[in-house]
PDB file of N, H, CA, C and O in Angstrom:
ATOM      1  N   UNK A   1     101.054 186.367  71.845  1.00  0.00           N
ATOM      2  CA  UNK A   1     102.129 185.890  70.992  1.00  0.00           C
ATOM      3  C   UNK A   1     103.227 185.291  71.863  1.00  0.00           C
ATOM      4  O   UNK A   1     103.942 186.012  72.560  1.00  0.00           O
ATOM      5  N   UNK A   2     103.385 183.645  71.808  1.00  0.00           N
ATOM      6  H   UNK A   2     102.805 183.059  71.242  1.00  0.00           H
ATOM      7  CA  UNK A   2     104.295 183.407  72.725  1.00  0.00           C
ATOM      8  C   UNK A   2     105.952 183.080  71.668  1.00  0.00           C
ATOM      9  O   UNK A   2     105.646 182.437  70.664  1.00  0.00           O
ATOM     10  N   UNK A   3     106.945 183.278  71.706  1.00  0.00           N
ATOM     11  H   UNK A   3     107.194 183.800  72.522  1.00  0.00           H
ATOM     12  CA  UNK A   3     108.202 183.142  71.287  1.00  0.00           C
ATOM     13  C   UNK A   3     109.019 182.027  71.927  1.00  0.00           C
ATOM     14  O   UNK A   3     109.365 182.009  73.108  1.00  0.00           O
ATOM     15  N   UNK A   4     109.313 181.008  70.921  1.00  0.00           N
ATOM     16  H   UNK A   4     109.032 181.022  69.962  1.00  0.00           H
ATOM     17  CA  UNK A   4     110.117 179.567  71.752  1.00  0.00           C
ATOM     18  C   UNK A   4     111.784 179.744  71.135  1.00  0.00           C
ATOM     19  O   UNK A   4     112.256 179.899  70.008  1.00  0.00           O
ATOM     20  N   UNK A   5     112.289 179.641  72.350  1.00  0.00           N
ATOM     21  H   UNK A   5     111.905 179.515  73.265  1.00  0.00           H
ATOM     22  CA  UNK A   5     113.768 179.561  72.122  1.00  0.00           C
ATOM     23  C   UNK A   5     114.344 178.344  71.929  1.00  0.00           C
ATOM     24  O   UNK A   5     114.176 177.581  72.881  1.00  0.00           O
ATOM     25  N   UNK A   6     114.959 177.913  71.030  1.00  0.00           N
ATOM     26  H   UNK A   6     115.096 178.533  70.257  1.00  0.00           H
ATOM     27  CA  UNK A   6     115.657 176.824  70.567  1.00  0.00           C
ATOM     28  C   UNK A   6     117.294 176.646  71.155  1.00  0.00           C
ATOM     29  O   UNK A   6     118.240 177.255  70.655  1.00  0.00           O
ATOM     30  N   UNK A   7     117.396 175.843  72.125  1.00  0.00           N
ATOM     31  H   UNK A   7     116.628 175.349  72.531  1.00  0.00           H
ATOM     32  CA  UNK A   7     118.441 176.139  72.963  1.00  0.00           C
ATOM     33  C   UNK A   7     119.765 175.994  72.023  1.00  0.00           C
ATOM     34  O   UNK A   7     120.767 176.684  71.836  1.00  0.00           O
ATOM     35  N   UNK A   8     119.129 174.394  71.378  1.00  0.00           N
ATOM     36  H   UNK A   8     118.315 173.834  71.529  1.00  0.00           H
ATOM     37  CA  UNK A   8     120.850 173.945  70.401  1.00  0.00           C
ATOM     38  C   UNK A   8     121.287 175.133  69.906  1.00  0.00           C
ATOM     39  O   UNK A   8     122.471 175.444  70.042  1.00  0.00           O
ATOM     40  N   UNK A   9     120.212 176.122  69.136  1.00  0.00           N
ATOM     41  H   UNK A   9     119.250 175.869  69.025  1.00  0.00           H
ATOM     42  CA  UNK A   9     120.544 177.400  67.727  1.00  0.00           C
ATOM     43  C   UNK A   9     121.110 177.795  68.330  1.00  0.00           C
ATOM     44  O   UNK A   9     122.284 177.805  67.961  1.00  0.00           O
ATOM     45  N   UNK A  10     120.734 178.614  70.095  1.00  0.00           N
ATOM     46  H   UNK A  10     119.780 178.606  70.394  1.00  0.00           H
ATOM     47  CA  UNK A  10     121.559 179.553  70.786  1.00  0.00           C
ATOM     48  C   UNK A  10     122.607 179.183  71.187  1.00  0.00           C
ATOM     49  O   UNK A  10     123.351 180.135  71.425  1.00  0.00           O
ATOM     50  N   UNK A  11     123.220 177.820  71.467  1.00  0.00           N
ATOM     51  H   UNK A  11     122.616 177.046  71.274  1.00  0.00           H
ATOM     52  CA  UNK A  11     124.183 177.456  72.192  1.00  0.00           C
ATOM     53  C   UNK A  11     125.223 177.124  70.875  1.00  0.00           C
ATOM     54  O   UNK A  11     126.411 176.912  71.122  1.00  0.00           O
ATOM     55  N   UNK A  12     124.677 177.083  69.325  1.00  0.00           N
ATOM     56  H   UNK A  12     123.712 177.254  69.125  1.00  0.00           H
ATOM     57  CA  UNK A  12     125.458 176.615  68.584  1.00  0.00           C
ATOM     58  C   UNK A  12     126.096 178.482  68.057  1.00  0.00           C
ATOM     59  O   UNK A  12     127.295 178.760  68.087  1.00  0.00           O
ATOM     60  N   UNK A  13     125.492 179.051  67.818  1.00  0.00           N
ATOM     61  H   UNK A  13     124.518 178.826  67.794  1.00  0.00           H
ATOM     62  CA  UNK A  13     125.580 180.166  67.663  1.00  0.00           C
ATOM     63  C   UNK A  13     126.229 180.772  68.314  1.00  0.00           C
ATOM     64  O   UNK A  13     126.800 181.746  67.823  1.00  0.00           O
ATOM     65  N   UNK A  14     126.399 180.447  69.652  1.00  0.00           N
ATOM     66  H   UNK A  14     125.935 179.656  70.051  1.00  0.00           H
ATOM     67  CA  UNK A  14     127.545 181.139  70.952  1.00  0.00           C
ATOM     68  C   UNK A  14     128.801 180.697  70.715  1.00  0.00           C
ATOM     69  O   UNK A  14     129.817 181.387  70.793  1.00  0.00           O
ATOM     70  N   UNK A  15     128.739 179.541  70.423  1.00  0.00           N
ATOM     71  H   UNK A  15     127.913 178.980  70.359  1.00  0.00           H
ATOM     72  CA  UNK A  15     129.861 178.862  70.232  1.00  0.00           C
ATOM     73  C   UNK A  15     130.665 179.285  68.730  1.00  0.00           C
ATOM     74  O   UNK A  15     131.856 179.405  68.444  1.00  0.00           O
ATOM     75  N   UNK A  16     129.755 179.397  68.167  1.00  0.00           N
ATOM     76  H   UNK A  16     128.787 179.299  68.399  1.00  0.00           H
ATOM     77  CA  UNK A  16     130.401 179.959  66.450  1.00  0.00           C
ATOM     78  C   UNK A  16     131.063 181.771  66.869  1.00  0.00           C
ATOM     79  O   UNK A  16     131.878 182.351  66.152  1.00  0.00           O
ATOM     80  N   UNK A  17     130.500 182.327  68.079  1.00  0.00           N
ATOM     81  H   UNK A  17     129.838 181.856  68.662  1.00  0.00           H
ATOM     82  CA  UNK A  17     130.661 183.906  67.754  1.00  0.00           C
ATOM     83  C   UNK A  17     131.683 184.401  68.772  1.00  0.00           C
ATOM     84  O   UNK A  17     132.091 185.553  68.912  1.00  0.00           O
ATOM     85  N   UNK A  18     132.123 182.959  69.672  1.00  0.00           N
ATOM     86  H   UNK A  18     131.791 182.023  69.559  1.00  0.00           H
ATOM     87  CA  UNK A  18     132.679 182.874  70.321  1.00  0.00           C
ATOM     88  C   UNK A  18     134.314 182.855  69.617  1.00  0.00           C
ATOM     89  O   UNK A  18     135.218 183.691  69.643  1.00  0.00           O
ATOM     90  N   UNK A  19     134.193 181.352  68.931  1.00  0.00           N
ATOM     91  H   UNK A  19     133.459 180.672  68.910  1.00  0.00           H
ATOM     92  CA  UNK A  19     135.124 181.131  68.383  1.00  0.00           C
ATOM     93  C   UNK A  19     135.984 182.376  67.094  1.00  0.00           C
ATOM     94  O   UNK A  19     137.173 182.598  66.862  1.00  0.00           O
ATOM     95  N   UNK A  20     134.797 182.900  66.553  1.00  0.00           N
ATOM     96  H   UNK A  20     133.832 182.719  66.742  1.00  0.00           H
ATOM     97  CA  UNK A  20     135.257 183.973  65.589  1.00  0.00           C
ATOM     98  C   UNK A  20     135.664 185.203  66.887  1.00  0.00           C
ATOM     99  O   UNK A  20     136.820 185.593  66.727  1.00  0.00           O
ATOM    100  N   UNK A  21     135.254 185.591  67.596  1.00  0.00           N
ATOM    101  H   UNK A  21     134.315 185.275  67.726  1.00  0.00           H
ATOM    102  CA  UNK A  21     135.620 186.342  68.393  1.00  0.00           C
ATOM    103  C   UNK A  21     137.368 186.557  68.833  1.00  0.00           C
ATOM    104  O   UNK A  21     138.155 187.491  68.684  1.00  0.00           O
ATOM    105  N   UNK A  22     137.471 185.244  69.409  1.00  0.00           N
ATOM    106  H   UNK A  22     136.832 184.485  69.530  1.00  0.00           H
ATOM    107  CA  UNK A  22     138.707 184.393  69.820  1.00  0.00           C
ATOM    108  C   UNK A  22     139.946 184.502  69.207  1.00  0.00           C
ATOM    109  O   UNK A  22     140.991 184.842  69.762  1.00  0.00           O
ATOM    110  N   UNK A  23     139.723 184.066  67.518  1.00  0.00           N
ATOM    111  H   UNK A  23     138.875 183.790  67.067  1.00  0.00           H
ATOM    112  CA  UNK A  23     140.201 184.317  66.433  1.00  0.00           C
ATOM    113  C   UNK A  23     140.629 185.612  66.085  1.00  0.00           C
ATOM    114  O   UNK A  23     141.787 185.693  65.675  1.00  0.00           O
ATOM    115  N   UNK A  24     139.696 187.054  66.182  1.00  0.00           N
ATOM    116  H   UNK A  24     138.756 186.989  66.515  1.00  0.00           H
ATOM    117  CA  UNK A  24     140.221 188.001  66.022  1.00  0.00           C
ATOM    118  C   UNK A  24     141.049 188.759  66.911  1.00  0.00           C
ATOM    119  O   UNK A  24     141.991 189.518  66.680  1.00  0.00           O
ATOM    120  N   UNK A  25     140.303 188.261  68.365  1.00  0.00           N
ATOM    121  H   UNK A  25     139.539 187.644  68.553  1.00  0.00           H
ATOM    122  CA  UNK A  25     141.683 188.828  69.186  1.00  0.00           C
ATOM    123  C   UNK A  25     143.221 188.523  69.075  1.00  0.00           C
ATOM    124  O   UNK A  25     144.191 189.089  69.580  1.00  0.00           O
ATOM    125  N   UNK A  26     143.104 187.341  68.171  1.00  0.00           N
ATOM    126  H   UNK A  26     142.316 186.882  67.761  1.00  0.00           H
ATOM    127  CA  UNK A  26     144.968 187.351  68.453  1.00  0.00           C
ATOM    128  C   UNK A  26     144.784 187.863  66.790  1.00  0.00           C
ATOM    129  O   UNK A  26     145.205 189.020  66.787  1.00  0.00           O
ATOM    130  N   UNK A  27     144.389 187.540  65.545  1.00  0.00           N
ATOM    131  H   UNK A  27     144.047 186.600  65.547  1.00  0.00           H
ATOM    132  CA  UNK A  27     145.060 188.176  64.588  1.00  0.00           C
ATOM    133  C   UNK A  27     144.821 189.567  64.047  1.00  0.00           C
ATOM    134  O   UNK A  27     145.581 190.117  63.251  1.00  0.00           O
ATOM    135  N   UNK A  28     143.530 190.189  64.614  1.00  0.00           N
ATOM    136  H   UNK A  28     142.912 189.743  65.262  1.00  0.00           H
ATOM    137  CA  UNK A  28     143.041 191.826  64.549  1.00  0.00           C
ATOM    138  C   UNK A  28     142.851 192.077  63.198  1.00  0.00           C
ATOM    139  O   UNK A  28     142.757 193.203  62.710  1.00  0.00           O
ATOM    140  N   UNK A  29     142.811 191.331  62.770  1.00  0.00           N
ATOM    141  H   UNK A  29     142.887 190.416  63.167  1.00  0.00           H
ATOM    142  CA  UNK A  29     142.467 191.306  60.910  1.00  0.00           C
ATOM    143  C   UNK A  29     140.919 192.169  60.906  1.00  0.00           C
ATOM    144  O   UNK A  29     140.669 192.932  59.972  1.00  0.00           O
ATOM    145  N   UNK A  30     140.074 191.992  61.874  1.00  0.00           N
ATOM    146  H   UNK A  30     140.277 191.372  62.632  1.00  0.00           H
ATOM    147  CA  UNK A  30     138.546 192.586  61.405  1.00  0.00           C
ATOM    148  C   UNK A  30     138.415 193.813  62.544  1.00  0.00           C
ATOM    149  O   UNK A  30     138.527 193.709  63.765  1.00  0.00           O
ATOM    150  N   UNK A  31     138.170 194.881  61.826  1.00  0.00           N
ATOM    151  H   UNK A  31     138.079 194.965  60.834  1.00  0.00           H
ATOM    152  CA  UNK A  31     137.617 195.832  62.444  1.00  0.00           C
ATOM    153  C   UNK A  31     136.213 195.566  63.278  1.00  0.00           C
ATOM    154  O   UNK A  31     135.560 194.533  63.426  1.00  0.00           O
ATOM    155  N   UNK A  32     135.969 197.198  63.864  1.00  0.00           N
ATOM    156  H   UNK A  32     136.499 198.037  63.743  1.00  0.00           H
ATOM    157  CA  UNK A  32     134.767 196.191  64.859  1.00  0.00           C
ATOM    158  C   UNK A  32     133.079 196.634  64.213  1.00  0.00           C
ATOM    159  O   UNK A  32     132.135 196.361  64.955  1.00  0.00           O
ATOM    160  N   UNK A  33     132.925 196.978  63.513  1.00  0.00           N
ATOM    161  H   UNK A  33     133.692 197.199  62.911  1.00  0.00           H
ATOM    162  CA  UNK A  33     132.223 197.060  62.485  1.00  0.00           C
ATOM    163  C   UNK A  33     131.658 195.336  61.565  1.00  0.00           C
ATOM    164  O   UNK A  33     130.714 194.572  61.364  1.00  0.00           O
ATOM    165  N   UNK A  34     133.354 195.644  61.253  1.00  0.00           N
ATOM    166  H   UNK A  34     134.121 196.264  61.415  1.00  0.00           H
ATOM    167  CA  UNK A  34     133.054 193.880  60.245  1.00  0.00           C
ATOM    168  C   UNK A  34     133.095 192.695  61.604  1.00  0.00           C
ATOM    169  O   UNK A  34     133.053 191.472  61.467  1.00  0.00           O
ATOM    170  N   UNK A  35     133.144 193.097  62.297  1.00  0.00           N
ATOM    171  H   UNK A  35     133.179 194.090  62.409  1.00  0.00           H
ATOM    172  CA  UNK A  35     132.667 191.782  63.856  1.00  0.00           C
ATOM    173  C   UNK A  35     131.168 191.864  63.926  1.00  0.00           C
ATOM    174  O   UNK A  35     130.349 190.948  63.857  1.00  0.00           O
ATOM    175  N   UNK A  36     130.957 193.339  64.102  1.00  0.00           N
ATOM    176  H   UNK A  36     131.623 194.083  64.158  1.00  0.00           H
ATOM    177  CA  UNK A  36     129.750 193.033  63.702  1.00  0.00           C
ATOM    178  C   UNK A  36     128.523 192.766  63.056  1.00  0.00           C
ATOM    179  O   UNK A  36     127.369 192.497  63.388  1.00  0.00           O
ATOM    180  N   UNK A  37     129.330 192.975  61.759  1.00  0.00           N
ATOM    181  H   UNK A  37     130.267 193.194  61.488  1.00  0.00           H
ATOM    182  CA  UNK A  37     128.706 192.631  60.570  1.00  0.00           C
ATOM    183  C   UNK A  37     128.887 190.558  60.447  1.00  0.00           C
ATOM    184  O   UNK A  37     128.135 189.732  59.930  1.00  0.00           O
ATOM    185  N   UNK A  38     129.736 190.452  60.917  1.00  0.00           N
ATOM    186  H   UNK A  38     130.347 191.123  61.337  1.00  0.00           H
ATOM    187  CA  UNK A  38     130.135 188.948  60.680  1.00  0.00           C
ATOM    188  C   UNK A  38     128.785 188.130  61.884  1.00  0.00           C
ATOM    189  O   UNK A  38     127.846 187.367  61.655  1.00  0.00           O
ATOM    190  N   UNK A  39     129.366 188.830  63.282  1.00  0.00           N
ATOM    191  H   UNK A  39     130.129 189.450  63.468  1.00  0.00           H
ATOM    192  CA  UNK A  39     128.365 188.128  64.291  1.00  0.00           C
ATOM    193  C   UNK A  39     126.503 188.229  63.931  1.00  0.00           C
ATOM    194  O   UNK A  39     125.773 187.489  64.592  1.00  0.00           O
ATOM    195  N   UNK A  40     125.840 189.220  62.820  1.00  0.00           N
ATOM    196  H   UNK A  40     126.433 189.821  62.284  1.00  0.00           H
ATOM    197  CA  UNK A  40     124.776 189.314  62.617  1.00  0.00           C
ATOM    198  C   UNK A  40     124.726 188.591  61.562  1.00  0.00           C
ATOM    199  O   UNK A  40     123.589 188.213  61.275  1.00  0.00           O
ATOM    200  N   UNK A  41     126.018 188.078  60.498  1.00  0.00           N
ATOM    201  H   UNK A  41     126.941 188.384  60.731  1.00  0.00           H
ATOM    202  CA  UNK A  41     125.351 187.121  59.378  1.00  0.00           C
ATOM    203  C   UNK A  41     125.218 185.626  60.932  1.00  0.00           C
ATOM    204  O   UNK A  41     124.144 185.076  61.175  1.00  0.00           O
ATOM    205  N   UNK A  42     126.098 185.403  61.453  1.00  0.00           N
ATOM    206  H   UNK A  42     126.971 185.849  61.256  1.00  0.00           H
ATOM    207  CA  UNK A  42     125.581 184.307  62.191  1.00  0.00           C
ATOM    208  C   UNK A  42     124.579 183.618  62.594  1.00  0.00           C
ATOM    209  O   UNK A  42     124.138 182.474  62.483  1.00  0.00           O
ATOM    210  N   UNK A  43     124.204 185.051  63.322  1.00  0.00           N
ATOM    211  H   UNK A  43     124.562 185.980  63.412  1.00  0.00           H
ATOM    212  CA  UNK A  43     122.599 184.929  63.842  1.00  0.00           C
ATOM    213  C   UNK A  43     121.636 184.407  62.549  1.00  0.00           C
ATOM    214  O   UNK A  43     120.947 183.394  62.436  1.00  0.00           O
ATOM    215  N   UNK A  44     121.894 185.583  61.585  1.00  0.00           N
ATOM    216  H   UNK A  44     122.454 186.407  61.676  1.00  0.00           H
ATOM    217  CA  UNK A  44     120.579 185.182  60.151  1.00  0.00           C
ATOM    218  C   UNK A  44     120.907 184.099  59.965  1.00  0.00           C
ATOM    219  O   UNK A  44     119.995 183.278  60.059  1.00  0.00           O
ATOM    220  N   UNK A  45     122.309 183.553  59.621  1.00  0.00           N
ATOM    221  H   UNK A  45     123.050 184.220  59.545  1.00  0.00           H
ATOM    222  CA  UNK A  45     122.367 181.968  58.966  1.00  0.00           C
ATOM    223  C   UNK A  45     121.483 181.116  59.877  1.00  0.00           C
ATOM    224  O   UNK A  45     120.425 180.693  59.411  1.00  0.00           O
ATOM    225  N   UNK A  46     121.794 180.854  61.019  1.00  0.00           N
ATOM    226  H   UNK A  46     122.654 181.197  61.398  1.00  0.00           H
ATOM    227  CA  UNK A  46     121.422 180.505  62.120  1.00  0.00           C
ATOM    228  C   UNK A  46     119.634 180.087  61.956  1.00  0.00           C
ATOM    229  O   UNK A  46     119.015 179.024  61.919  1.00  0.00           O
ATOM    230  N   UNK A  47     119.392 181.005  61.912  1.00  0.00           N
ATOM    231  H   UNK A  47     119.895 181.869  61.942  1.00  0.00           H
ATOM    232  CA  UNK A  47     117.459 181.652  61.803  1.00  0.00           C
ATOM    233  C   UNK A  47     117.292 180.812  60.596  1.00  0.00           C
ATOM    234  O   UNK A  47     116.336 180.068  60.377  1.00  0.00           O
ATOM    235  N   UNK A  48     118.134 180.972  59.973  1.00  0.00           N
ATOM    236  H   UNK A  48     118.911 181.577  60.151  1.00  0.00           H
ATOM    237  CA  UNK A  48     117.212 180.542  58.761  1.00  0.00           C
ATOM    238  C   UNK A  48     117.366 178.970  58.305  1.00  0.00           C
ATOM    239  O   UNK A  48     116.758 178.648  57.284  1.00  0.00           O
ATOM    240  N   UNK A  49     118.049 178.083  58.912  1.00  0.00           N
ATOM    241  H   UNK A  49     118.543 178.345  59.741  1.00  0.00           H
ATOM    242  CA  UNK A  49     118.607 176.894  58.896  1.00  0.00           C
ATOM    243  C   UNK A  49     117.229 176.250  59.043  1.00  0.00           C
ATOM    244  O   UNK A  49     116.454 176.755  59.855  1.00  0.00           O
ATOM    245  N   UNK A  50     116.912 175.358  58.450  1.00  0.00           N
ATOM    246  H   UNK A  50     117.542 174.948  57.791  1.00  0.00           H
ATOM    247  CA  UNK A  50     115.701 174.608  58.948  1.00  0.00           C
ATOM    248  C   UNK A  50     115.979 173.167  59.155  1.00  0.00           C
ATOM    249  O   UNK A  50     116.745 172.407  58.564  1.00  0.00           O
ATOM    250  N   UNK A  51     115.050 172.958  60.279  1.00  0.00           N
ATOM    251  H   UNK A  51     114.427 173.576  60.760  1.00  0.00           H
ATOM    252  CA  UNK A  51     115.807 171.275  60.884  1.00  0.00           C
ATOM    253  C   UNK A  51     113.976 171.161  60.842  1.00  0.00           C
ATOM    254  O   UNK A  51     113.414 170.117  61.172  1.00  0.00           O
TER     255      UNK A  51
END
């Protein structure tokens, strides 16, 4: 079973979890729970996008 990584998804995805990341450090609005609830819808949206 070989697994292919799609660089754009990962690099677009870094950049999205980055930026939300970024965002909460200065306004602390999300606990770290809902960070990580937010950074795993990313990923799924992400996955499931079809090009």
């Amino acid at each position: 079973m070989s697994t292919t990584i799609d660089k754009k998804k990962i690099n677009r995805m870094k950049l999205e979890i980055i930026g939300v990341e970024k965002n909460n450090l200065k306004t602390k609005k999300k606990t770290k729970d809902e960070m990580i609830k937010r950074v795993r819808k990313i990923i799924v949206e992400e996955i499931k996008k079809a090009y």
